[in-house]
N, C-alpha and C positions, 0 to 999 in steps of 0.2 A: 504493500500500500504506500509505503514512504516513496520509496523508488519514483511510483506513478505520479506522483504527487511535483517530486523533485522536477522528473521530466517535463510535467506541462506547467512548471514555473519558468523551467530553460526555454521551453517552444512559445513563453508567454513573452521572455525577455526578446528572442529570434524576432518576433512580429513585431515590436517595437522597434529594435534596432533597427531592421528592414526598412519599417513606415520613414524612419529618421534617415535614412540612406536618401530615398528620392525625394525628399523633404530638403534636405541638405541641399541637392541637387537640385534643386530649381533657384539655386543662387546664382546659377550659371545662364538663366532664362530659360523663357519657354516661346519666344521670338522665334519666327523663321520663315520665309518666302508666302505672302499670302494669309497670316497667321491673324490679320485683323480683317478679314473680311469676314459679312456675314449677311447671304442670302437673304434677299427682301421675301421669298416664298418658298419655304423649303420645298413645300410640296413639289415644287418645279423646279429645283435647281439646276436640273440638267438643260432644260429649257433656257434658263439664266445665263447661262453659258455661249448657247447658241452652239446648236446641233452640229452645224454645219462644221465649227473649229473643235471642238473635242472629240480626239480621235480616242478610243477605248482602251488602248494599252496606258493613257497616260491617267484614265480615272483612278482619283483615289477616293475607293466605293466601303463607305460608312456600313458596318452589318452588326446584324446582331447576333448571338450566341444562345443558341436553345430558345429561338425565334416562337413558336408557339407554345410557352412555358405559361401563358398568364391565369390561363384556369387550369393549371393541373392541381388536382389530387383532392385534399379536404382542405377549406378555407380555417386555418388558423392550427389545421392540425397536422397533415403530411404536405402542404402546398410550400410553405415555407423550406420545405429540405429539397424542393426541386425548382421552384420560380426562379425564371433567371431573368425576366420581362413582364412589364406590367398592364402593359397596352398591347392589345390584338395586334393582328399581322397589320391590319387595314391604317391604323391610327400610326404604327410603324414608319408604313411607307408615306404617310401624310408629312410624318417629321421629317422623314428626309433618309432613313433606311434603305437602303439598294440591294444589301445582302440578307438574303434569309435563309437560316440554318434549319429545317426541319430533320426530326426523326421520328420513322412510321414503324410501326408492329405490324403483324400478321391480319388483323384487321382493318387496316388500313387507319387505327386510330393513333395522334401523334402520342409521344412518350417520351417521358426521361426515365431512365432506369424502368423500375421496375413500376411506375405511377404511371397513370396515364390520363387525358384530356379528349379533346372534342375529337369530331374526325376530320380526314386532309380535305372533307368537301370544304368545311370550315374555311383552310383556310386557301384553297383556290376561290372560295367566293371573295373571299377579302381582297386578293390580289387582283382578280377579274371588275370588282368596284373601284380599286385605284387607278386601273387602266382605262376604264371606260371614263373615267373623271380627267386623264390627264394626254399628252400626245407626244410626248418627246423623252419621257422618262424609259429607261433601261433596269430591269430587273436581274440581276441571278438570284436564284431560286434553286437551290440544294435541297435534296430531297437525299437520307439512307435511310437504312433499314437499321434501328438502335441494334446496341450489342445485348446479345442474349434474347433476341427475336430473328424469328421466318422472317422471309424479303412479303411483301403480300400478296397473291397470285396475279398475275398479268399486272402488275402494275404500270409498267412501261405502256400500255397499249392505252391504262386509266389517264396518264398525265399527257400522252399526245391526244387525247379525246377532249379532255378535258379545256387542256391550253389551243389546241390547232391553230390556228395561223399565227399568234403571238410568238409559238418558239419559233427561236433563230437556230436556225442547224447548227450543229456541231462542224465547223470549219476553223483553220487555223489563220486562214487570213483575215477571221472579226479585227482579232487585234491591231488588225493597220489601220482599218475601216473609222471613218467619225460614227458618230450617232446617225447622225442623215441620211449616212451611207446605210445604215444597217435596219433603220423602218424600213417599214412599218410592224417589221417583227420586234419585239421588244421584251423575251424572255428567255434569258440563256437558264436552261432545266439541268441541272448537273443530277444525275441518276446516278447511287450509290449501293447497289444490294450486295448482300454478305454474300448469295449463292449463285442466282440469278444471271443469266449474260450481262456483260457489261454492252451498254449502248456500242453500233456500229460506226464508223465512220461514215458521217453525211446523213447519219440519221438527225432526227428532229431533239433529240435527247444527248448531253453531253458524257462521257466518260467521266470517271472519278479520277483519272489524272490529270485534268483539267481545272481540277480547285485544289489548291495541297494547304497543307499546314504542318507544323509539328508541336503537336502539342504535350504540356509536363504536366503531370498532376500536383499542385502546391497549392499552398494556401500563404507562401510569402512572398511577399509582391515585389521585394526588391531581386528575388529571384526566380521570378516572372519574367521579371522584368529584363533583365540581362540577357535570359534563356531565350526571349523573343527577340532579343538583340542580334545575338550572337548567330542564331537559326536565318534571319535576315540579312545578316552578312552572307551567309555562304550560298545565296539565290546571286541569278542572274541581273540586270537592270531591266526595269520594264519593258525597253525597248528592246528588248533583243531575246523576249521569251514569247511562249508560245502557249502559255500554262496562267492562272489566277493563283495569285501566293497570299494567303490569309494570315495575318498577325491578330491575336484575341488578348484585349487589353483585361483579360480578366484572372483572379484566380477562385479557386473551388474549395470548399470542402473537405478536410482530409481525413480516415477514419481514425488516428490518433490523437486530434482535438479535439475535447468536448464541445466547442461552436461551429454547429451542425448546417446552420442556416446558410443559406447565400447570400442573402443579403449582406450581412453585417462580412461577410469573409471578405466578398469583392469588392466592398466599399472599400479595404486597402489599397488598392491601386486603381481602381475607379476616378478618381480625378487627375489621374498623370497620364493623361494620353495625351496631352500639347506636350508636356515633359520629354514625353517619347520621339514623340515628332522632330523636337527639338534638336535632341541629342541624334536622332538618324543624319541629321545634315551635319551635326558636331564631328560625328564619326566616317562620313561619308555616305551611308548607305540609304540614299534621301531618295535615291534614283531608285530602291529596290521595292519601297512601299508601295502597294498597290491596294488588299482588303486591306482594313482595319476594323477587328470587332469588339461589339464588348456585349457584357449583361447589363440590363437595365437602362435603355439608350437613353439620350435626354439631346438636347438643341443645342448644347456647345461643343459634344461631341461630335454631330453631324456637322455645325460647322468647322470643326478642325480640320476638317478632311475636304468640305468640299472650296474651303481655302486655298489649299494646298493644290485639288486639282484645277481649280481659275490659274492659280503661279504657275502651273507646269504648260495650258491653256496659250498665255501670254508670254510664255517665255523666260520668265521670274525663276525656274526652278528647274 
């Protein structure tokens, strides 16, 4: 008992020191190409931009992380150990959200672990009302199969039904392509099943080599932090890949701390995504940014990013 005791006084000190590393480190600013802009309408940013100049390799596309998380589970009882979002897909992409991380069960109903929420009709309605509401915006939309679930039967054949003429093929030359260029299709569908074929080349559905990440499981943000530094260094620059490279400004939950919630974990590094940004150009790797996601999105976060891609837009960055 002492032992346990001692350890989550050390791993209590760890979070601290951590908090006080990138706290320290915004002594150094959090300035950097485009870093005071802030969209008169997020709902349309891409719009704001002007279609016709943003070519796609150089967006840097604001997402969210366990994207339909906001009614999972029992409110006030298991919702808390899986919520990573508070606002529907719909209200999401109002804010200014581009990337959406779903994961579906054998039901076709989404899930974290082992909780589970509405179903994917859910939230293809939400996405197909943002679309119909707007005409210049560009969606990726990630869809897997969680772990320790079946893929769910034909699914592939549900999300080209579903989406039809919005997805944009699976091609490698999107990325040279502006927006303009790429309507009036406006849904890159990245298809992930554990068993399942992977999508074909020139199908209407992307591959899972197509969005990477590398993701650590922690719940200290100052080595999160680093971890997604360091993982970003060793990518290509945007202009010269052929792939979507995701950085998740979040961390999680871990089973040897007793604070279980998400909330209060990710709120550790929850306000340091200008920090991060920052320090990409301090370090050089400013060029490699592309996603950037976090839990619990809010309006300065999406401006960070769609800052960043107006300076790359005009030349700034």
């Amino acid at each position: 008992m002492g032992s346990q005791v001692s350890k989550q006084l050390e791993r209590r000190k760890a979070i601290k020191r951590e908090k006080k590393t990138l706290s320290d480190l915004r002594n150094c600013g959090e300035d950097y190409p485009g870093s005071g802009y802030h969209p008169s309408d997020r709902k349309n940013w891409m719009s704001e931009l002007n279609p016709e100049k943003v070519v796609m390799k150089k967006i840097v596309w604001p997402g969210t992380h366990d994207s339909a998380t906001n009614k999972i589970g029992i409110p006030w009882i298991t919702r808390p150990f899986a919520q990573c979002q508070s606002l529907s897909i719909y209200h999401q992409l109002v804010m200014g959200t581009r990337v959406i991380d779903i994961r579906v069960q054998e039901n076709r109903r989404v899930c974290h672990g082992i909780l589970l929420t509405y179903s994917m009709d859910v939230v293809i309605k939400d996405v197909k009302k943002f679309l119909s509401e707007t005409q210049y915006e560009i969606i990726i939309l990630e869809v897997r199969t969680e772990f320790g679930h079946e893929d769910p039967p034909e699914f592939d054949k549900y999300l080209q039904e579903q989406l039809g003429d919005y997805l944009v093929p699976q091609d490698d030359n999107v990325f040279e392509k502006t927006i303009a260029e790429v309507l009036p299709k406006r849904v890159i569908c990245v298809w992930k099943p554990r068993k399942s074929p992977q999508p074909q080349a020139g199908s209407p559905l992307w591959r899972a080599r197509y969005l990477k990440d590398n993701w650590i499981n922690t719940d200290l943000p100052s080595t999160k932090f680093d971890s997604n530094m360091k993982h970003l260094s060793e990518q290509q620059p945007v202009t010269s890949r052929k792939y979507f490279y995701r950085v998740e400004n979040t961390v999680t939950p871990v089973a040897d701390n007793p604070i279980v919630c998400v909330r209060p974990v990710t709120k550790r590094i929850h306000g340091f995504a200008r920090l991060f940004i920052s320090q990409c150009f301090s370090k050089g790797y400013a060029d490699r940014l592309q996603v950037f996601s976090t839990d619990f999105i809010h309006n300065d976060f999406v401006d960070a990013c769609v800052g960043l891609t107006r300076a790359r837009v005009e030349g700034q960055a």
